[in-house]
N, C-alpha and C positions, 0 to 999 in steps of 0.2 A: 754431422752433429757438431755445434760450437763445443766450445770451452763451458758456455755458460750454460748449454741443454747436462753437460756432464755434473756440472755440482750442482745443478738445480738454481741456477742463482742468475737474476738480473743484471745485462751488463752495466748496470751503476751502482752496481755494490763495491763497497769500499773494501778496501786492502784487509781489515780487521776480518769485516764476514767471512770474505775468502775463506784465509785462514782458519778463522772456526768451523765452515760449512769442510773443511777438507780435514781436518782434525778429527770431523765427525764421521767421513765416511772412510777416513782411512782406517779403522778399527773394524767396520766391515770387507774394505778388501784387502787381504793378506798376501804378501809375494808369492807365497808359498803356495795357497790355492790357487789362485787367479791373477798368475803375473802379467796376460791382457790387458785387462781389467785395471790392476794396479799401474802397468805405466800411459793406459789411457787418462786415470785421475791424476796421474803426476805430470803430465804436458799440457794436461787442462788448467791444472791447477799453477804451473810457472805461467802457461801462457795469460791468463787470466790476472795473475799478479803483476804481470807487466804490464797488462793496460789499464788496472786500476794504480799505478803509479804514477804515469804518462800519460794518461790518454788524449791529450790537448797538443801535443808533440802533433802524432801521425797524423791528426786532424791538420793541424796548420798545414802540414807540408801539404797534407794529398789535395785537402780541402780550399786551402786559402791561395795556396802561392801558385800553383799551374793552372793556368788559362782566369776566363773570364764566367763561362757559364758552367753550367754543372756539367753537362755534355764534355767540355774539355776537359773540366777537373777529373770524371769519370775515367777517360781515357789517360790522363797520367798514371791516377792509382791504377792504373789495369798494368801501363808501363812498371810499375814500383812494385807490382804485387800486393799491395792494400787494398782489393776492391772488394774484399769483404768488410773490411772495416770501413772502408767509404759508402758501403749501402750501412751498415748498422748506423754509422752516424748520422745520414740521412734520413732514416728510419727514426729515429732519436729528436731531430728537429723536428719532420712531419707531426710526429704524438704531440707534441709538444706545439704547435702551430706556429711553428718560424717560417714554415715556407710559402710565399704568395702561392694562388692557383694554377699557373702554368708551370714552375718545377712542381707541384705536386703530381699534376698532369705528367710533364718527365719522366718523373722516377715510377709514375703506376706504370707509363705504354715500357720502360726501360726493362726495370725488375721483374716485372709480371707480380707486384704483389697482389695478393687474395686471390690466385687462381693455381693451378694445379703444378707450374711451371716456375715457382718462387723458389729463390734457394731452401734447400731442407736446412743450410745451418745456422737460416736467421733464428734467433731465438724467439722460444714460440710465445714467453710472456709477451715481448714485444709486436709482435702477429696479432694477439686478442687486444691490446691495447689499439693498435691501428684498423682494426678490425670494428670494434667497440665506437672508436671516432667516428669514420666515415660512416657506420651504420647511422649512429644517430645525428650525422649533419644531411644523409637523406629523408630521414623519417620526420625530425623538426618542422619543417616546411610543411611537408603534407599535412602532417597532424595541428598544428599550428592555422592553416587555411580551412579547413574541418571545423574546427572551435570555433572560427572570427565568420562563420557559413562564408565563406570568400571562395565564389566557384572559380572564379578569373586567374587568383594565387595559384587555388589546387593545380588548376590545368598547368599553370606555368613551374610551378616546382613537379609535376610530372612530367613535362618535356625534357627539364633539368636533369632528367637521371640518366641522359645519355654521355654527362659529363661523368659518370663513373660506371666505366665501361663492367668491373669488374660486376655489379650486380647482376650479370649476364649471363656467370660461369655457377659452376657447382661448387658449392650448395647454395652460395649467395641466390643465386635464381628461384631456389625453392621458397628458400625462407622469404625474400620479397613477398612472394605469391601470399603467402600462406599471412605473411601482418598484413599487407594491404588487404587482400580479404577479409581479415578478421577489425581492421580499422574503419572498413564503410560498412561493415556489419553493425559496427557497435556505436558507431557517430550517432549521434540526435540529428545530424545534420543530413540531409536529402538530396542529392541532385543529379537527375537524369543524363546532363551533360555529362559529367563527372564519373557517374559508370559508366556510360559507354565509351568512353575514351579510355581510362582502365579496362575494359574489356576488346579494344584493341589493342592497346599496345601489350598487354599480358596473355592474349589469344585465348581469350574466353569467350568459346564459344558455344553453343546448347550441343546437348549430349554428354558425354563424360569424354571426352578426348581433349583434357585440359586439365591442369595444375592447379587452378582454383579448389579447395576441401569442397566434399560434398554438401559439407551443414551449411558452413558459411554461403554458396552458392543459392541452395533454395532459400535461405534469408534473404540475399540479395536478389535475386528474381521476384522474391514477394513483396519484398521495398518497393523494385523496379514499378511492379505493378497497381502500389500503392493508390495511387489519385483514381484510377479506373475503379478499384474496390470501394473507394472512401466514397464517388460517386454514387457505386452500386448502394453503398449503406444510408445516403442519405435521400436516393429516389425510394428507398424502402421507409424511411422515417416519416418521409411524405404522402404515402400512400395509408388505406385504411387500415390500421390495427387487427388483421383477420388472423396474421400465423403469427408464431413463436418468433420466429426472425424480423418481421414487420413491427411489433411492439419492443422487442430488444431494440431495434433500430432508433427508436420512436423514444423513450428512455435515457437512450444516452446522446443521439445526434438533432431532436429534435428542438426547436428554439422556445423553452419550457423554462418559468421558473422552478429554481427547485422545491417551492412547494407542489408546482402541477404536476413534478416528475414523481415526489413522494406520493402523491397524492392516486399517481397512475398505476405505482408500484405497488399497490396493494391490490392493483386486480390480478396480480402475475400468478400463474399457479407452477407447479416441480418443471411442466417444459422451457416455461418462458425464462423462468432463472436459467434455468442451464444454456438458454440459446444467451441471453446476456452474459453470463462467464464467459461463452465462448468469443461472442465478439470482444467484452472489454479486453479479454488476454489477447485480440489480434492488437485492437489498439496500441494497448499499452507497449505491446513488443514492437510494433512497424510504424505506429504514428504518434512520435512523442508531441507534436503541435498541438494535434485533436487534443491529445489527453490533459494537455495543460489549458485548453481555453475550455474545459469542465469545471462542473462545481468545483471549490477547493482545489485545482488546479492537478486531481488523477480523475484518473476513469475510473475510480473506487469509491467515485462519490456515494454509491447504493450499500456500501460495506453495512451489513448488520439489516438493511431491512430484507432480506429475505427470510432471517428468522424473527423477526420482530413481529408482534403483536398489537396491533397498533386499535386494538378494540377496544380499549379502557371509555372512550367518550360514551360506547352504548350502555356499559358495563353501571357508570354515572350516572345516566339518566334512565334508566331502567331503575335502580334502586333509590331516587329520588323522584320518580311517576308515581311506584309506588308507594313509599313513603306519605308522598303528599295525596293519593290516593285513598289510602286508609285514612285519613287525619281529616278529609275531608267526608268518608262515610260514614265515620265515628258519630253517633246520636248524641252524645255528650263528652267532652274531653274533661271537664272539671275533674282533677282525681285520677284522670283515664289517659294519661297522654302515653308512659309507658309503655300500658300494655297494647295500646295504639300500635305507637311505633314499632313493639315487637311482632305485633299482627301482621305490621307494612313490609319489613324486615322477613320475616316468612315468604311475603308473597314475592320481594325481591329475589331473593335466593330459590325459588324454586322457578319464576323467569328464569331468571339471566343462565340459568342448565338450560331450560327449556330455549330459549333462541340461540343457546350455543351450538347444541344439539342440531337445531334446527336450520342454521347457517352451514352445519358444516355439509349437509343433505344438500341445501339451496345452493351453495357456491359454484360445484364444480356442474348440476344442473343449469343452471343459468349460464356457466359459459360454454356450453353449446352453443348456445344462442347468440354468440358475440358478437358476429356480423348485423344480425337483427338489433342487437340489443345499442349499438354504435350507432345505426342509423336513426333509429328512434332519439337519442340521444341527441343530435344535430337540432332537433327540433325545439329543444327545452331550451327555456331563458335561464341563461350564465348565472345568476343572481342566487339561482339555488341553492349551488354549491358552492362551499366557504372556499373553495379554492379556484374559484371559476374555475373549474373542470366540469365538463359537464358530464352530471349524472346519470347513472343506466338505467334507464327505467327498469329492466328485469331482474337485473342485479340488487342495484340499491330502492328504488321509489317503493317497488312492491312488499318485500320484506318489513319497510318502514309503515310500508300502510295497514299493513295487516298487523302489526305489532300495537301498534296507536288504537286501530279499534278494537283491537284485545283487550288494551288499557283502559279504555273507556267503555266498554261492556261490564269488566268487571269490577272496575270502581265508579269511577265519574268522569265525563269528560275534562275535568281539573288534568288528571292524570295522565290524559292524552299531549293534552296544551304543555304539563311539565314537560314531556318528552321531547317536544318541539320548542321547546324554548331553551332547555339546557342543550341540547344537538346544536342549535345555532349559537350561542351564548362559546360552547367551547371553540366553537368552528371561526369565531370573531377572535379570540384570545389567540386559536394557534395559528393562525394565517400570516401573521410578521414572524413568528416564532420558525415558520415552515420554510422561509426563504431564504434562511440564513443556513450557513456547511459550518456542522461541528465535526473534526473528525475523528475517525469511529477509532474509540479504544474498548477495551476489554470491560465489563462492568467491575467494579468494586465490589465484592462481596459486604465490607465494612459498611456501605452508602444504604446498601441494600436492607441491611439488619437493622441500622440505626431507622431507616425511614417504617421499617413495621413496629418496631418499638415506639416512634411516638405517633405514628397510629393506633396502638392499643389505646399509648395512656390518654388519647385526645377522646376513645369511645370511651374507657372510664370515666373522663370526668364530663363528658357529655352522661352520661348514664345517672351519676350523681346528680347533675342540675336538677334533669329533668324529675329524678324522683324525691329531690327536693321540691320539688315546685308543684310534683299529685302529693306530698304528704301535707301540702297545705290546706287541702282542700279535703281532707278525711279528718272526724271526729278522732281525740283522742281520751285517754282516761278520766273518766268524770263529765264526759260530754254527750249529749242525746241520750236515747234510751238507754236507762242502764238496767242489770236485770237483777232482782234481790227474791231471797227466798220467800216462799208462802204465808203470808200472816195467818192469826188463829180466826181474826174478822173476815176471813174468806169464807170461812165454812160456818160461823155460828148465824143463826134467824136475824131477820132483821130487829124484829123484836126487842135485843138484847140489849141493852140498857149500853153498856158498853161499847157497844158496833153502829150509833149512832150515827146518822151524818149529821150535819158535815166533819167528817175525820178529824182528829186532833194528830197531832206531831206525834204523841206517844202511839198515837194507833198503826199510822204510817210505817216511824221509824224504828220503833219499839225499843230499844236498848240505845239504838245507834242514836238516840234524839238527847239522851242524856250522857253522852261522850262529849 
């Protein structure tokens, strides 16, 4: 144990600290308790004060003035007695980076620093600082060639580390093991060459009879085997749509705009989502490439449409069929457009339950059929569907056809034609809209409230028009028949002198004629 393991102290503390740092501990140790103790902090503490007075003295002589390389100078100080203080001081230069690589080289094969065999009285700040250096003049390199993807660098700053023999010994050996596995775990960067040569020179080999961490290793063997997966995943993206893993495939590796992928993603039912979570999370963890040449540049480009409801377009023309529906059964609107439109308005809202209802029965029925319903599918011209995707006959055509002639059974076929004209009308609007990546944040509650709020006040004053527009067309007071009490010439003979025709005003009006 030095001088400076005793007071705790750096050997480049000045004269002052000294002083204070021994001031401080001489009040803990007492002659009288532990005279040990006490004249071990009083030979620490002179010896320490002499070479913070001096210390450029022992240097010159040991250092400067005998011999030419450090080898000779070594062996004077060993002659003089200083070769304690001629490795600290060269210890002191090292940290400090004054020494070319070949005395650095010297003093590690010389001293043995960083292995088991170094003096105990180097002082130990000085041990993690030298410790600290070379750790990070090996790691630079590596990680440095990793970032710049330079497999040529890696290899060559790995063969490099045979110039620091010490990472060989305990614990340095462990700890290599344990960053370098966790630095090609965690790289963006990929290269087959690159582990298998770290997996020789660090004897990583299959089984557990190796130093590599268990976690880090099965990452790296599922990196390793990366390109044979990413294959697997994309002979599946290319094949037909029949499983849960073949349409996840198909979704995220297939060569789809993302309106066709959105477009595809509404046929997914609870398995096919979960098979997509489970490949994007391989993605995203083992192939950062793939993930960035996606939508928006993650594998989350799908984030939100698994709960999304992407039904509104049917929702639209359902209550716009019927709408234009009634408006066109209506025998006469003069007057009557309201109660029209509340009529159409009825038979909207008790649809759109009805095909919701009725969707939710057909959906998961029809995909049984997904094999059949794909191949039929092949068949039909692209033009159909606003997304060129082409549509399922069992899924979508049938639904649509049987809806359309419900339409048109029970109002007219105006009502069938709106159906198909607003379905295509939206399908034209969202089709640039669909190919564009916005990414998915949280809804606004605020967006939400304000857009049904002027929703209301748009059916208010839509309500107003229109029943401005039937009050113009209805009689008001004083107009058309009006109805007035019973005259006395209703009931008397015609006879009567007074009840003669043609009427006079007073017979008519009676009182009111003279008002």
């Amino acid at each position: 144990m030095t001088c400076w393991n005793v007071l705790g102290l750096p050997p480049d503390a000045d004269s002052r600290t000294i002083k204070r740092t021994y001031a401080a501990l001489l009040k803990k140790t007492r002659p009288d308790d532990d005279p040990e103790g006490f004249q071990r902090l009083r030979e620490a503490y002179e010896a320490a004060l002499t070479w913070s007075e001096d210390p450029q003295e022992a240097d010159e002589v040991i250092i400067e003035t005998h011999g030419e390389t450090l080898a000779e100078r070594y062996q004077a100080a060993l002659g003089n007695g200083g070769a304690l203080h001629f490795e600290i001081h060269l210890l002191l230069r090292d940290i400090e980076g004054d020494l070319n690589p070949e005395d650095t080289r010297w003093a590690f094969e010389t001293f043995n620093w960083l292995t088991a065999w170094q003096r105990l009285e180097l002082p130990a700040e000085l041990v993690e600082k030298l410790e600290r250096k070379h750790r990070a003049a090996l790691q630079q390199p590596l990680r440095e060639a990793l970032e710049h993807k330079d497999e040529a660098a890696f290899l060559a700053a790995y063969a490099a580390r045979d110039e620091h023999p010490w990472v060989n010994n305990h614990p340095h050996a462990e700890w290599f093991n344990h960053w370098l596995a966790r630095l090609l775990a965690q790289s963006h960067y990929w290269s087959s060459a690159v582990f298998e040569a770290v997996c020789a020179g660090q004897h990583w080999h299959g089984g557990a009879g190796h130093d590599c961490p268990a976690d880090e290793w099965t990452l790296l063997l599922r990196r390793q085997q990366a390109p044979i997966f990413m294959a697997r995943q994309r002979a599946l993206a290319a094949e037909a749509p029949n499983t849960p893993q073949q349409r996840a495939a198909r979704l995220l590796l297939a060569p789809l705009s993302l309106g066709q992928r959105r477009a595809f993603a509404q046929r997914f039912n609870e398995h096919d989502w979960k098979a997509c979570q489970a490949l994007s999370a391989d993605i995203y963890a083992d192939h950062v490439a793939e993930a960035e040449a996606m939508p928006g540049g993650t594998v989350y480009f799908w984030q939100g449409w698994d709960t999304a409801m992407d039904t509104w377009p049917w929702i639209v023309a359902l209550v716009l069929s019927c709408l234009v529906g009634a408006l066109a059964k209506a025998e006469t609107l003069a007057g009557n457009v309201v109660p029209t439109l509340g009529y159409g308005v009825l038979w909207a809202f008790a649809a759109v339950i009805g095909a919701g209802v009725a969707w939710q029965a057909w959906r998961p029925l029809a995909h049984q059929y997904r094999v059949l319903d794909e191949q039929l599918s092949q068949r039909l011209p692209r033009w159909l569907s606003p997304t060129h995707l082409p549509l399922l006959p069992i899924r979508d055509l049938v639904p649509g056809l049987i809806l359309a002639a419900t339409l048109g059974y029970v109002f007219s076929p105006f009502a069938s034609l709106t159906l198909v004209a607003v379905l295509a009308l939206i399908g034209v609007i969202k089709r640039p809209l669909m190919n564009s990546h916005t990414p998915w944040t949280a809804r606004n509650p605020r967006w939400a409230a304000l857009g049904m709020a002027l929703l209301v006040i748009l059916g208010i004053v839509l309500y107003a028009g229109l029943a401005l527009l039937d009050s113009q067309h209805r009689v008001t007071r004083n107009q058309g028949l009006q109805p007035w009490t019973e005259r006395l010439c209703s009931r008397m003979p015609r006879t009567d002198t007074a009840c003669q025709a043609p009427a006079t005003e007073a017979q008519w009006y009676g009182q009111e004629a003279t008002q």
